[in-house]
N, C-alpha and C positions, 0 to 999 in steps of 0.2 A: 796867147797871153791872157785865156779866162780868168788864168789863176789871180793875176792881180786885180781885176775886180771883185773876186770872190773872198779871198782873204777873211774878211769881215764876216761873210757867210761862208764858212769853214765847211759847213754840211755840202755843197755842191765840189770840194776839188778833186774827187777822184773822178767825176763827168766828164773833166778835161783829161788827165793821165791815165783812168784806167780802165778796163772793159767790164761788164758785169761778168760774173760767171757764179751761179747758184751754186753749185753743184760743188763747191771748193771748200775746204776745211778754212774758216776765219777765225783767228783769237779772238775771242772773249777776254773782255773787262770783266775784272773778278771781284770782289771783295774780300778781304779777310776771312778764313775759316773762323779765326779763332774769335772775333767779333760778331759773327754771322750766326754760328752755330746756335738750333735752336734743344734747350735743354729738356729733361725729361718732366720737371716739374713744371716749367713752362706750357709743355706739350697739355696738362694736364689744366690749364688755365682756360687754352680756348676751349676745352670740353665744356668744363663745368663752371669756370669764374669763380672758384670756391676758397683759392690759394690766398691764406693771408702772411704768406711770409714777407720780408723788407723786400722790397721795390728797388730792380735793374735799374729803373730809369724813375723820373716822377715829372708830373705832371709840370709844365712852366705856365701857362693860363690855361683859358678855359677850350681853348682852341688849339694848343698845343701841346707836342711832345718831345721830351726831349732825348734822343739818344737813338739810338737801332736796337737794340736788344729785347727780346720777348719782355711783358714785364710779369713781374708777380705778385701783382696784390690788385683784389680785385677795382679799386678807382683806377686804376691805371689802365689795365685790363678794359672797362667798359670802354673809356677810351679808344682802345684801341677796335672793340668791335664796333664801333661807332667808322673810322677811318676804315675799316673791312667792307662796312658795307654803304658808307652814303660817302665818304673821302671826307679827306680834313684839307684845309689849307695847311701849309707848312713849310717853311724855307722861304719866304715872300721878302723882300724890303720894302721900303716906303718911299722911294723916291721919287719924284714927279718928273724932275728935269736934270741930266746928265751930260756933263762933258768930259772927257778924260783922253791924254796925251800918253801913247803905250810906244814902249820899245817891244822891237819884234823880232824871232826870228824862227826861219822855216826851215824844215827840215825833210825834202820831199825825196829822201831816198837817191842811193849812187850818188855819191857825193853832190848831188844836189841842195849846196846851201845859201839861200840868202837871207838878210837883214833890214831893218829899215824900221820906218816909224810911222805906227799909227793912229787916226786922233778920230774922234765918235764923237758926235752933237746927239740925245736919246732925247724925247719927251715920250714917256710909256706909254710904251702899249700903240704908238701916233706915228710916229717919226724916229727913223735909225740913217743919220746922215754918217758920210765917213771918206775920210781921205790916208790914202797911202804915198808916202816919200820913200824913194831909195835910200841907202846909205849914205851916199853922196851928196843928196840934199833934194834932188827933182822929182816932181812929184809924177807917179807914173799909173795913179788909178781914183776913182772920186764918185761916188754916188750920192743916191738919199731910199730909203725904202720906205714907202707911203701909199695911201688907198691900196695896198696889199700889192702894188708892185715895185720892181726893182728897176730904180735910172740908175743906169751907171757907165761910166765913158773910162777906156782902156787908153789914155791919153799915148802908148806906145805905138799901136796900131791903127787908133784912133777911128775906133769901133765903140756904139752907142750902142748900150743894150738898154732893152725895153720890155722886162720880163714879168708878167705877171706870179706871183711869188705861187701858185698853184701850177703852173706850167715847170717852174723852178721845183716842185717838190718830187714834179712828177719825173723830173728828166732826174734827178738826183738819186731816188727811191730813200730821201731823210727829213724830216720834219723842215719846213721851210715857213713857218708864222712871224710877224716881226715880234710878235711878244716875245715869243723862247728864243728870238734870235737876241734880242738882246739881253733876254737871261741867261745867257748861256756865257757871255760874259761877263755881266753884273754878278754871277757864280749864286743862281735863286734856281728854284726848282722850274722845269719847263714847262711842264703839268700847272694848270691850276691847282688841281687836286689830288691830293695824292692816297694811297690806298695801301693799307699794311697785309701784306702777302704772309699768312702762318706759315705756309709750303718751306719758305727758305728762310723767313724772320728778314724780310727786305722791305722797304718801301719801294711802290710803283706808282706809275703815273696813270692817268688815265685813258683805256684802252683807245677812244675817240682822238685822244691827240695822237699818238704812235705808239705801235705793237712794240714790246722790249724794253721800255722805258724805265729804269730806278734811277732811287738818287741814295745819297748817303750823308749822315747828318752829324756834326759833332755835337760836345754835350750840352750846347749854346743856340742849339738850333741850327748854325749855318752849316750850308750845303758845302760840303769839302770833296763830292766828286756826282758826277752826273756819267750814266751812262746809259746809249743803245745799244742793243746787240739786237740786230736784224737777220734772220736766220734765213728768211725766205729770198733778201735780195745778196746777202751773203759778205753784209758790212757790220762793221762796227764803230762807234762814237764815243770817246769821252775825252772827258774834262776834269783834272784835276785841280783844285785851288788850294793855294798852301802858304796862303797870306793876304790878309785882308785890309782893307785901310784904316788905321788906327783913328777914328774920331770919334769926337764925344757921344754924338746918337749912335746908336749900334743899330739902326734901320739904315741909315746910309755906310754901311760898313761895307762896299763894295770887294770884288776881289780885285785885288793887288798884284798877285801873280798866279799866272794860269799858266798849262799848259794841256792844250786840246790836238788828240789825237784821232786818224779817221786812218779806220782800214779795211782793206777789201783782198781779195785771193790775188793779186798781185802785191800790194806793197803796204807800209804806213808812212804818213804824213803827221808828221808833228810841227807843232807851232805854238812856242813860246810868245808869251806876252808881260809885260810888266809895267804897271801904273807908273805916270813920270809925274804927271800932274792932274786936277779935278777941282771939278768946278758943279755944285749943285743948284747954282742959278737959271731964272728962267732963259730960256735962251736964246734971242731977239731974232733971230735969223738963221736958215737952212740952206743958204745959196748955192744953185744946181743951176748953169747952163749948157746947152751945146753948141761948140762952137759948127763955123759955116766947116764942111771937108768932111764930115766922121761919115761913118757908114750903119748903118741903122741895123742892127741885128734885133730877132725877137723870137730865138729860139735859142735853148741852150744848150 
């Protein structure tokens, strides 16, 4: 029953169902050719920077870009060699404090499907508390992830884990930080920093956080897909967002509905999620206990 305290942290559930194996051909998350592709006058910007034709994309402030496409004119252009070689911020929100109530549902291959509902307490970057209910209504998994580990109690089998989130990354072979963990569903870039790749006309993240990493941006800035492609351990990660929460600030424009995918040379796992309700208040309390009976695990 890892899976139901993992949930939240989507990066570890093939550690429960599947075995590693390098050596297997894994799909790749792809992006658009026809978005992607990088063109010949383009080509000819990161040479020289000399291109004053209209601009793919244009500038949104002085720290940002908006769009994926090469661009062609050369303000645009320094920009972009700026995010080449020192990274830009980009795809960030501003939120401090986070609560939100998500319908769910999994999709763990051979008709393997369940449902149910999940609710997040975030203060950034600090604290990713979370609890999971059945369909039914009982609640059958409940953590908090703090000072960089994971409490979390499998109230089914009623087993207490106690994992340090660098033991978690390592037994996983996926990014396991609580900032990108709760980026990854805020639907913000995972990467601090991000870094524009000529090679393919893609943003990546920074090698320090995890080898593989892009992200993809609409024309607004926000992050409308995240993904790894892990070659060496022979997994793949993403996340697609395809609806945001409509409010007045567009820094609290969380995503709305997701659906994050993990695959490896046996199978994929998908897991829908859909914002029910949200709450940007600060948020008075993270309550975690264990009761007396559980069993203390601290390996994953």
């Amino acid at each position: 029953m890892k899976i139901t305290a993992i949930i939240p942290l989507i990066l570890g559930v093939t550690a429960c169902y599947s075995q590693k194996n390098t050596n297997s051909q894994v799909p790749k998350a792809t992006f658009p050719a026809a978005e992607m592709a990088v063109r010949d006058e383009d080509q000819n910007i990161r040479n020289n920077n000399t291109n004053e034709s209209a601009a793919a994309i244009s500038p949104n402030t002085d720290h940002q870009i908006t769009g994926n496409q090469v661009p062609t004119s050369k303000v645009v252009s320094r920009k972009y060699k700026l995010a080449d070689t020192k990274g830009i911020e980009l795809g960030h929100l501003s939120w401090e404090h986070f609560s939100g109530r998500y319908d769910i549902d999994i999709d763990l291959g051979g008709e393997q499907r369940y449902n149910g509902v999940m609710s997040f307490r975030m203060r950034r970057d600090s604290i990713f508390w979370f609890s999971i209910n059945a369909s039914i209504g009982f609640q059958i998994a409940k953590g908090v992830i703090k000072n960089d580990t994971l409490y979390a109690l499998d109230l089914l089998q009623k087993n207490y884990y106690r994992i340090s989130l660098k033991e978690l990354q390592i037994s996983t072979q996926l990014p396991a930080q609580i900032g990108a963990l709760q980026r990854l569903f805020s639907g913000e870039t995972l990467s601090q920093l991000i870094y524009f790749d000529w090679a393919d006309s893609t943003f990546r993240g920074d090698a320090s956080f995890y080898p593989g990493y892009a992200v993809k941006f609409d024309q607004s800035n926000m992050v409308i897909q995240n993904v790894i492609n892990d070659d060496v351990n022979g997994r793949s990660l993403w996340a697609d967002y395809t609806d945001r929460l409509q409010i007045e600030n567009p820094q609290y424009s969380v995503a709305s509905r997701t659906s994050i995918f993990l695959a490896d040379a046996l199978k994929t796992i998908r897991l829908d999620v859909r914002l029910k309700t949200s709450s940007f208040e600060p948020i008075p309390s993270y309550p975690f206990n264990v009761p007396n009976g559980y069993t203390l695990v601290e390996t994953w």
